[in-house]
C-alpha positions in Angstrom: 79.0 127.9 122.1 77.0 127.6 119.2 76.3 131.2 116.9 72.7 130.0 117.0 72.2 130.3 120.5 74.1 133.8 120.0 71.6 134.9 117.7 68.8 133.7 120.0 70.0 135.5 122.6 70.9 138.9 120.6 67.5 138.5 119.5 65.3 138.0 122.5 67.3 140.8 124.4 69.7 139.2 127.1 72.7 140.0 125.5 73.7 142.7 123.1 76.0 142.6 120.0 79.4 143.7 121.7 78.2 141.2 124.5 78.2 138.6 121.5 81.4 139.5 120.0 83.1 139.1 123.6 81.3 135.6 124.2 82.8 134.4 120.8 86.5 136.0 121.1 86.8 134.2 124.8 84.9 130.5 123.3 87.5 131.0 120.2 90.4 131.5 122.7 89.0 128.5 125.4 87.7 126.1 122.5 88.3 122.2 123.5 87.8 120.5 119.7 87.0 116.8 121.5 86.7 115.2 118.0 90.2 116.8 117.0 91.8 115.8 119.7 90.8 112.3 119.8 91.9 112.2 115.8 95.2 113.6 116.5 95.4 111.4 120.0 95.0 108.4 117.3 97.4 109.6 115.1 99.7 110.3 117.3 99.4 106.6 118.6 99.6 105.3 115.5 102.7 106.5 114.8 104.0 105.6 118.3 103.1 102.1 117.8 104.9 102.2 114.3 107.8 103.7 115.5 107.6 100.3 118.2 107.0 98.0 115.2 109.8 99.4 112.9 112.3 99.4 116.2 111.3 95.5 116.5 112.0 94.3 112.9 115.7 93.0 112.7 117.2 95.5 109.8 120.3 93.1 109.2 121.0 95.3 106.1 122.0 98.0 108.3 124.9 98.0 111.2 123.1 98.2 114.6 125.3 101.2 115.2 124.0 103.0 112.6 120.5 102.5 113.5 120.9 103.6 117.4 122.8 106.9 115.7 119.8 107.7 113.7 117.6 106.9 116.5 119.6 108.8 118.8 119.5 111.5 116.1 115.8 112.0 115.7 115.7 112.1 119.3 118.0 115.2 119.3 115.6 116.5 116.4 112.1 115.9 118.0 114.0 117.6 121.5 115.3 120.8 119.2 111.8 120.7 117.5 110.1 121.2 120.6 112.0 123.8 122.5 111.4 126.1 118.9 108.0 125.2 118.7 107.7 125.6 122.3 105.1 128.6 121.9 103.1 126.8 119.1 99.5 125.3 119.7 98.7 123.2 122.9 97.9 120.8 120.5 101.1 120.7 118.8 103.1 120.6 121.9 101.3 117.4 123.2 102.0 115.3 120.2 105.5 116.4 120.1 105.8 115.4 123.3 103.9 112.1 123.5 106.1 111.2 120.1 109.3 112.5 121.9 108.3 109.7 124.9 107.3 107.2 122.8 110.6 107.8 120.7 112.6 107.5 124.1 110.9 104.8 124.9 111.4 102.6 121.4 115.2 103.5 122.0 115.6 101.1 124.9 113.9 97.8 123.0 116.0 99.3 119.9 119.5 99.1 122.4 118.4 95.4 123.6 117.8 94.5 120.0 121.4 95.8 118.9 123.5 94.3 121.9 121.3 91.5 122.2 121.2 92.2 125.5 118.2 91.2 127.9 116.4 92.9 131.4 113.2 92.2 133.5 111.0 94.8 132.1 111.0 96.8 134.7 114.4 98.3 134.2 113.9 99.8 130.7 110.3 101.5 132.4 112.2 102.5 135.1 114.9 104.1 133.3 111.9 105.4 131.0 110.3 107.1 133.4 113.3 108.8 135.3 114.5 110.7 132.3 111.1 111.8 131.0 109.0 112.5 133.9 110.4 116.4 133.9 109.5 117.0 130.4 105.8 115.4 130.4 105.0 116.7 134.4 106.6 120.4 133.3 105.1 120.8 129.7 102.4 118.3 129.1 99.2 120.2 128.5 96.7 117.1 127.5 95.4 113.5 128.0 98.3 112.3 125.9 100.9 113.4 128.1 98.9 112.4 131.5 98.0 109.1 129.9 101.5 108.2 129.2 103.1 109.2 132.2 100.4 107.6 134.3 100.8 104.5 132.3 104.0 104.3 132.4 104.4 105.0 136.2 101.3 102.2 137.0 103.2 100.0 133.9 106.6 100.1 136.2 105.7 99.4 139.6 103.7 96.5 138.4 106.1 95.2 136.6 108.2 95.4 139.1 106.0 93.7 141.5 105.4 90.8 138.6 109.0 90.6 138.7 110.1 90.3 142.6 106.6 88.1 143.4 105.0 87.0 140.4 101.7 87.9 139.4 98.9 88.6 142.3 101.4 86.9 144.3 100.8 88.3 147.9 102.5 85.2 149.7 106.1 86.3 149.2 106.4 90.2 150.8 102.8 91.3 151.4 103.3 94.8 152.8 105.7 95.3 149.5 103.4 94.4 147.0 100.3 96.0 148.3 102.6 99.1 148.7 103.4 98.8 144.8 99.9 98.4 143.3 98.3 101.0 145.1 101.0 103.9 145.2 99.8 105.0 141.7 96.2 106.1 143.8 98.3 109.0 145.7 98.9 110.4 142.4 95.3 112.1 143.1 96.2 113.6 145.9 99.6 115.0 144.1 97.4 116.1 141.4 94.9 117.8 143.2 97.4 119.6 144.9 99.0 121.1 142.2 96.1 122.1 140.2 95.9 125.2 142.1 99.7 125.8 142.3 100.3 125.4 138.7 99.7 127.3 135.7 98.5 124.4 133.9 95.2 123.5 135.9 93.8 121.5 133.0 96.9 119.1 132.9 96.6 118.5 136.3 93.2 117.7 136.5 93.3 115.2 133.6 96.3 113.7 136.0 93.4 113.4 139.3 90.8 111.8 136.6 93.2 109.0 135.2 94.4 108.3 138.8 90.8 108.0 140.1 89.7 106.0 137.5 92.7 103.8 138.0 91.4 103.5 141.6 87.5 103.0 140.6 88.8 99.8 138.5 90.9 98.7 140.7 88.2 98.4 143.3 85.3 97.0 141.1 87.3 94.3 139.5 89.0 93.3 143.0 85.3 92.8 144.0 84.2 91.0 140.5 86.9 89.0 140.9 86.0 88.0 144.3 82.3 86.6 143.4 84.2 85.0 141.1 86.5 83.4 144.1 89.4 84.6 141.7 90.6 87.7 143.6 94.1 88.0 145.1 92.3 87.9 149.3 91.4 84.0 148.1 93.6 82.2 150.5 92.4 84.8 153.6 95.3 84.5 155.2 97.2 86.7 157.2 99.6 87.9 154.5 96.7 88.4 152.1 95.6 90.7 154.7 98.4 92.6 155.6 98.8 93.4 151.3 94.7 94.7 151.6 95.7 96.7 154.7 98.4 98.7 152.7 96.2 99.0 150.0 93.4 100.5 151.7 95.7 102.8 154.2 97.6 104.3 150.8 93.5 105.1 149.0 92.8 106.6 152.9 95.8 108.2 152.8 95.2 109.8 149.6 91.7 110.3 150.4 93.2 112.5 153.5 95.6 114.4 151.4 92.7 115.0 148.8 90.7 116.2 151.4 92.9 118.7 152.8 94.8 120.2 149.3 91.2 120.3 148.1 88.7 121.7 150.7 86.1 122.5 147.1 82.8 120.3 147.0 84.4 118.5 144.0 87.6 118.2 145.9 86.2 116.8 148.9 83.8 114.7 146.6 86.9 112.9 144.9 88.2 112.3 148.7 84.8 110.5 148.9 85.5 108.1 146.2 89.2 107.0 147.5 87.4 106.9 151.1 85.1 104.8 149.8 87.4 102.5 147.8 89.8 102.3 151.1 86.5 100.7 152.7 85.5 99.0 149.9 89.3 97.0 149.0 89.4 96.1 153.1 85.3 94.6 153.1 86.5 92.9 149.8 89.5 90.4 151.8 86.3 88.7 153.4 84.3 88.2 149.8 86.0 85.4 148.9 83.9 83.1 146.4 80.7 85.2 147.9 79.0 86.3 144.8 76.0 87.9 146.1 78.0 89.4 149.3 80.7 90.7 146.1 77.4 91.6 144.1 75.9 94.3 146.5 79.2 95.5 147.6 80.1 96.5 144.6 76.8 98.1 144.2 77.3 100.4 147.5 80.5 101.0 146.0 79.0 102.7 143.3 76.1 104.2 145.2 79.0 106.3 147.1 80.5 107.2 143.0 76.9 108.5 142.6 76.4 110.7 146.0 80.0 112.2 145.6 78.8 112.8 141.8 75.9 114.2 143.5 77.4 116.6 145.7 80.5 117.5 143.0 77.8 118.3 140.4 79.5 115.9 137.9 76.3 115.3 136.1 78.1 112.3 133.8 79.6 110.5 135.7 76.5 110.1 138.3 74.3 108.8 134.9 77.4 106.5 134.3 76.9 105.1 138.4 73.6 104.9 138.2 73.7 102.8 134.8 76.3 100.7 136.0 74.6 99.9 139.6 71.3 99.1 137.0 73.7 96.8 134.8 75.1 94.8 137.9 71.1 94.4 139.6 70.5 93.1 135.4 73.3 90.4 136.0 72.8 89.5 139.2 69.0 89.0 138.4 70.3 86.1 136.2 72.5 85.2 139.0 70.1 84.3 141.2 67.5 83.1 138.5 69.8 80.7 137.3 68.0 77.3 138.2 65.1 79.2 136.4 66.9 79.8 133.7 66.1 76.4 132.0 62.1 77.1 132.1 60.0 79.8 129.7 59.1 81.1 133.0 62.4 81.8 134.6 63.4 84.0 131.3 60.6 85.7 131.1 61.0 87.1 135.0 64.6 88.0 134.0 63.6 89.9 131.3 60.7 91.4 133.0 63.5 92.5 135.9 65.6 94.2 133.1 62.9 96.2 131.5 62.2 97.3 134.9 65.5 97.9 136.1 66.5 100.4 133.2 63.3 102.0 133.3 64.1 103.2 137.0 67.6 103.7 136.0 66.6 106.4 133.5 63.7 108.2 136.2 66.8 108.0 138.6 69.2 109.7 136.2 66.9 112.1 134.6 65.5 112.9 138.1 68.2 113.4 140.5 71.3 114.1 137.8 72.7 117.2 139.1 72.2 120.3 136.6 73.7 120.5 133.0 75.1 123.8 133.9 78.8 125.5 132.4 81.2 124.1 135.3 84.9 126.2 135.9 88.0 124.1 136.1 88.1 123.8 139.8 84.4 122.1 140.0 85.4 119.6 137.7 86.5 116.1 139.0 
């Protein structure tokens, strides 16, 4: 809240001073520095990834024993730092505990490199993920700590899958690896749940945003990929099939689950989305090489982000549907004017297209955006 609009206020008689003083003690107490978090969010991955780097070099001037011990050692320290600081800033608390993962996480390419020892990748993320899932679930506060843990859980399973059936391999155990790429989706309907049953709400719901935007890219790529005649439903065959059945029975289930743990209009508005990408993934098996059939279903797609931004009131991210369905009409206009392409008169009608696509894109946002209004933390996606 800004003290100018305080002073407006004070001044034109809708609030008085105590009012004031009240509305700047509770802002102070609830501020949400973006810019500062984003700096110390970079920070903090810079010195993840340095902490990577200097665990990769080969230090033959030191025993490899000695190393793990000192690694080992400022594990123990960033652990003891964060149970004393365990008051301290929210802030604070997220790095240390985005470092502490990252340090934990260094330590297993650290043991491979001292033992020369080797594993399919998914073991190390595995073991990663086992032992600090409590700490990051029970005391993560920020993006940092939902990003990582997401990542890391999505960064498993799919190595895993890689692993067992090789990339986008759906030939070998169909049910399995459809199972594996979309489990990370119910992680909504786990989040939504306990952002009422847990005193960090804000955590929570950072958790239900990465998920659904995990979900979201999922679902547009599989159908850019499938203009393309790229995507994994190519061969249309019965085990293709059966992996886009799991897939889209796992985003229904979590739709269902949403739905329920949920029942708010942003709630049942994020149940919307995973319905509609449950839809989507099974239309998407038949689009095969089909770039305009690809084209407007990925354009309904987004149509449904829109009405469920609509009805949740999440005023950016139906601006960010509505300029995406106007970017995908833009390159589809080329699509089809592609034999055109080679006359003056072809680019002109493409360009003319554009101007007039973003100019309706804009009276769309501007018209129909739902209000810029103060929302609380449970009418937020």
């Amino acid at each position: 809240m800004s003290e100018r609009k305080l002073k407006a206020w004070q001044e034109a008689g809708l609030i008085d001073a105590p009012t004031a003083d009240r509305i700047r003690i509770w802002e102070a107490q609830h501020e949400r520095p973006l810019a500062l978090w984003s700096i110390v969010g970079i920070a903090a991955l810079a010195i993840a990834l340095g902490l990577i780097s200097v665990v990769a070099a080969n230090w033959d001037a030191i025993p490899g024993t000695t190393r793990l011990a000192i690694h080992l050692a400022l594990l123990a320290g960033m652990a003891a730092l964060l149970w004393w600081k365990r008051d301290a800033h929210p802030m604070v608390g997220e790095t240390g505990i985005f470092l502490f993962a990252a340090l934990g996480l260094t330590f297993f390419g650290h043991t491979g490199q001292v033992y020369q020892t080797s594993a399919p990748l998914w073991q190390p993320l595995a073991a990663w993920l086992l032992l600090f899932t409590p700490i990051m679930l029970l005391f993560g506060r920020g993006w940092l700590s939902a990003t990582g843990w997401f990542v890391g859980l999505a960064g498993t399973l799919q190595a895993y899958a890689d692993y067992r059936f090789g990339f986008g391999n759906v030939d070998v155990s169909p049910a399995l690896w459809g199972t594996l790429t979309a489990l990370p989706i119910l992680v909504v309907a786990a989040a939504a749940a306990m952002r009422s049953r847990s005193t960090r709400p804000d955590f929570w719901r950072r958790l239900e945003q990465i998920a659904l935007i995990y979900t979201v890219a999922g679902t547009s790529l599989l159908l850019i990929a499938s203009g393309f005649g790229d995507g994994p439903w190519e061969s249309g065959d019965g085990k293709a099939l059966t992996a886009c059945v799991t897939q889209s029975a796992i985003a229904a289930l979590a739709a269902a689950f949403t739905f329920i743990l949920r029942p708010s209009a942003s709630g049942k508005s994020v149940a919307l989305v995973l319905a509609a990408s449950a839809v989507v993934n099974l239309l998407g098996y038949t689009l095969a090489d089909k770039d305009v059939a690809a084209a407007i279903l990925f354009m309904l797609f987004w149509l449904a982000i829109a009405a469920a931004a609509l009805r949740g009131g999440w005023r950016p991210v139906f601006q960010f549907a509505v300029a995406v369905i106007a970017l995908r009409l833009i390159i589809l206009s080329f699509e089809l004017a592609d034999d055109l392409l080679g006359s003056g008169l072809g680019l002109i009608l493409a360009g003319l297209l554009t101007l007039a696509i973003a100019f309706a894109a804009v009276k769309v946002s501007k018209r129909f955006a739902p209000k810029d209004e103060p929302e609380t933390a449970e009418d937020k996606p």
